[in-house]
C-alpha positions, 0 to 999 in steps of 0.5 A: 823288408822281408820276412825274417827281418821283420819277425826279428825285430824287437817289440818296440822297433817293430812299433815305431816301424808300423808307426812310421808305416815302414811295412804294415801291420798285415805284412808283420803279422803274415810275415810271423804266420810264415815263420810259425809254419816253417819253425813249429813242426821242429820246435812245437811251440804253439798248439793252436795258431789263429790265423784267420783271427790274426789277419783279420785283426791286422787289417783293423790296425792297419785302419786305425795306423792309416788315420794315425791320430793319437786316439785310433793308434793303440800302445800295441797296435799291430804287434804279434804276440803268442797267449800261454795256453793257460789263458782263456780266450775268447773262441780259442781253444785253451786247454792247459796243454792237458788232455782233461780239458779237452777242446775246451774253448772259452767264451770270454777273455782272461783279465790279462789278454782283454788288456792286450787286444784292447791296446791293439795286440795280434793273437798268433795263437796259443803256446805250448807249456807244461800241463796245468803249468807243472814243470820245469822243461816243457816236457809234460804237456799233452802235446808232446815237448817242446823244443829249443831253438838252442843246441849245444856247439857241435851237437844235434842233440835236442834241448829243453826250453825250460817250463812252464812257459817253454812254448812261451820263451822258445816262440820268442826266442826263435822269432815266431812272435815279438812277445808272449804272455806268460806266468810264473808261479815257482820260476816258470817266467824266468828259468825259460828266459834264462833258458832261451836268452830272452828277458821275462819278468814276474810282476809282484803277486797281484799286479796283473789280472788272475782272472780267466787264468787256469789256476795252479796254485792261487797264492804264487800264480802271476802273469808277466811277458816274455820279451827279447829286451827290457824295454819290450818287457817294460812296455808287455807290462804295463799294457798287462798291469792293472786293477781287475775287480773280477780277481779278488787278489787284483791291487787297486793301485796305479801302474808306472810308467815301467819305460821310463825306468829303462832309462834311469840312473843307478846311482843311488841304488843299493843291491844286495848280494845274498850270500845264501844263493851261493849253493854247493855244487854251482857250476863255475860258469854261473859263478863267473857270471855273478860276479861279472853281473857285481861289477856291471852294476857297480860300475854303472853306480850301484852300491854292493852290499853283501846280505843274509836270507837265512831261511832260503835253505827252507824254500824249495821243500816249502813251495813243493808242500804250498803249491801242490796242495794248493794244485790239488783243491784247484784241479778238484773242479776237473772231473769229466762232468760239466766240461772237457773230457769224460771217460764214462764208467760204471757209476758217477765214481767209477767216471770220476777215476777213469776221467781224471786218471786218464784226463791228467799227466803223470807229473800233475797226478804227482803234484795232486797225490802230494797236495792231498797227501799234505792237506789230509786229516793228520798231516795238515798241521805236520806239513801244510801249517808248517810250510806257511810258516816257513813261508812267512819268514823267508817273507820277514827276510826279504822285509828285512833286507829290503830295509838296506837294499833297493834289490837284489841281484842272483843268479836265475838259475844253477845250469844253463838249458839241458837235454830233453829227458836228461832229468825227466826220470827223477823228479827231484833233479827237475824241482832243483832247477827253481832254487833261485826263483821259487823265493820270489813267488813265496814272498809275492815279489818282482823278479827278471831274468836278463840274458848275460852271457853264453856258457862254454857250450854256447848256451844262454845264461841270465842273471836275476833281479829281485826288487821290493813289492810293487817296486818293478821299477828298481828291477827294470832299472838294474835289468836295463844296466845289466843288458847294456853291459852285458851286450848280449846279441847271441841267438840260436842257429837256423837248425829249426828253419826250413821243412823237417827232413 
């Protein structure tokens, strides 16, 4: 097979292959590495690519595929994946994409990537992302923006692979690696999904790991996968998933076979359609695609039912009140002293100022300047105990909706990708784009964005799939339905193949 068809397999054809022994894990792995070289220098996806780590860890797979039996072949084994830069790896840079953690290289693994090797994964490197996860587009992370491998029909123009998790859903989109961790903490799972025409899922609050996670805010923060179909993503789930006693907001409880719900019926399932997503102003395009996203699930056997999230209105302007004060108390660790970079001053202040101004990004120091703000002497009952309050009815809206419906079923987001700086100079635009994810992280449940269609530029759009807490099950089912129907097999051009000219 040759390089370009191997790196364009799913995540489960590229496992049934080196089972079947088709091509070798080695092969499949350098056959990634090559694509890597060809496409980073134009898109800038990964920040670190660990080759050697990777070949090396090939060879064991393909030592323990030669004997074949049961108990050698892992659930992953052989399968290259690319790690957000916000998880810590062992011996691996893992920087947060911002400058104040330096070169910062972690002697342990996170909870979420010991589960992934473990099952016999290959680690291509770290991805790209938005700095401390704080971003809608990929642009504020210290190692420049990264690109999508999308443009618009007829234009050169570079586009946004959405954030925080661009570099995460540009690799997957572009075939640099056949699945990559990712998290979520507002939307940063799904918008680039639906950004890049790939599937990602945000697992309920606490059914993956935290730890050894680089924190953003610690009450939305959850990882998940973004995978080029459902099934891919069911499968990075249930490897990811688990109990860890490490993170005390981890659930003690079983994993599902979250396969096996790919394949099941929706008859009998109800999704409800919340009248309050409709939002002025939406374009067309998303309209149209809603509605085709109704009839596909009906027609595969769901009942629709119209329903009310009354306090939806409410969540942006609380989740921009949450998470950054939340971004605050957590960044607070980071102060040139006991790790990463310092820039020395006068006295212990003075060094305090000058590493933190110079070590965070202007959007990061934003978010910060906002958390202390909300949480200061005065403020905190005006603005902080109030949001938590907002917080707990959307909450009580989703208990109550869920007593009628099995899920719900939105768009994942108003537009389909933009241009890179076409809304970098008012932030307020950028935070618009979470409007349809951010209820989802506040209430702690599964949400997945499944690429649908194409909008009249030729670019991706994804429909989004709310399920119960701890029901992910319901999500993979109404996913799997509307990726059937919708068909979509679009993928971006080849603009980003080859050396830069």
């Amino acid at each position: 097979m040759t390089d370009q068809s191997l790196t364009g397999l799913t995540l489960v054809d590229a496992l049934a292959g080196l089972r079947a022994r088709n091509f070798s894990a080695r092969e499949l792995t350098e056959a990634h590495l090559a694509a890597i070289a060809d496409a980073n220098p134009h898109l800038n996806a990964f920040v670190h690519v660990t080759a050697d780590k990777a070949i090396a860890a090939a060879d064991v797979s393909d030592g323990r595929l030669a004997r074949g039996s049961e108990e050698e072949v892992r659930a992953l084994e052989g399968a290259p994946l690319g790690i957000k830069d916000l998880f810590c790896t062992e011996g691996v840079p893992a920087t947060a994409c911002s400058k104040i953690l330096g070169n910062f290289t972690p002697p342990y693994e996170s909870g979420v990537t010991e589960k992934l090797f473990a099952a016999g994964a290959i680690h291509l490197g770290k991805l790209n992302m938005d700095e401390f996860a704080m971003g809608s587009s990929n642009e504020t992370s210290a190692f420049g923006p990264v690109t999508s491998p999308w443009r618009r029909n007829g234009s050169n123009a570079p586009m946004v692979p959405g954030g925080s998790s661009g570099g995460s859903a540009a690799a997957v989109a572009a075939e640099l690696c056949l699945a990559a961790t990712a998290t979520d903490t507002g939307g940063s799972i799904r918008q680039p999904a639906a950004f890049t025409g790939t599937v990602g899922i945000k697992p309920t609050y606490g059914r993956c790991s935290r730890w050894g996670i680089v924190a953003f805010a610690s009450s939305l923060d959850q990882a998940g996968p973004i995978t080029r179909t459902v099934a891919d993503s069911a499968l990075m789930l249930r490897v990811m998933a688990g109990h860890d006693p490490r993170d005390s907001t981890s659930l003690a409880v079983e994993t599902p076979n979250f396969e096996a719900a790919c394949h099941a019926s929706l008859k009998g399932l109800t999704v409800g359609v919340p009248k309050e997503y409709r939002v002025d102003g939406m374009p067309k395009a998303i309209e149209d695609l809603w509605e085709r996203g109704i009839a596909w699930l009906r027609d595969a056997g769901a009942k629709i039912r119209t329903v009310s999230l009354p306090h939806t209105k409410y969540a942006l302007p609380c989740y921009y009140i949450v998470a950054p004060a939340e971004a605050s108390s957590n960044l607070a660790r980071f102060d040139g002293m006991r790790y990463g970079a310092r820039v020395e001053g006068r006295d212990l202040t003075d060094t305090y100022e000058k590493s933190r101004g110079a070590g965070f990004g202007a959007e990061v120091q934003r978010r910060i300047l906002i958390g202390t703000y909300v949480l200061s002497a005065g403020y905190y009952d005006a603005f902080y105990l109030r949001a938590q309050r907002v917080r707990r009815r959307i909450s009580d809206d989703f208990t109550h909706v869920f007593r009628e419906v099995d899920c719900l079923l939105t768009p994942t987001c108003p537009s389909a990708t933009f241009e890179l700086g076409g809304k970098s100079v008012d932030p307020i635009e950028m935070y618009l784009n979470d409007v349809f994810t951010v209820t989802a992280n506040l209430a702690g449940l599964p949400a997945i964005s499944v690429p649908a269609a194409l909008d009249a530029n030729g670019l991706p759009l994804g429909l989004q799939i709310i399920g119960r807490a701890l029901d992910e099950e319901s999500c993979f089912t109404a996913a799997a339905a509307i990726e059937k129907a919708a068909a979509f097999n679009a993928k971006p051009g080849s603009w980003f193949r080859g050396p830069r000219s």
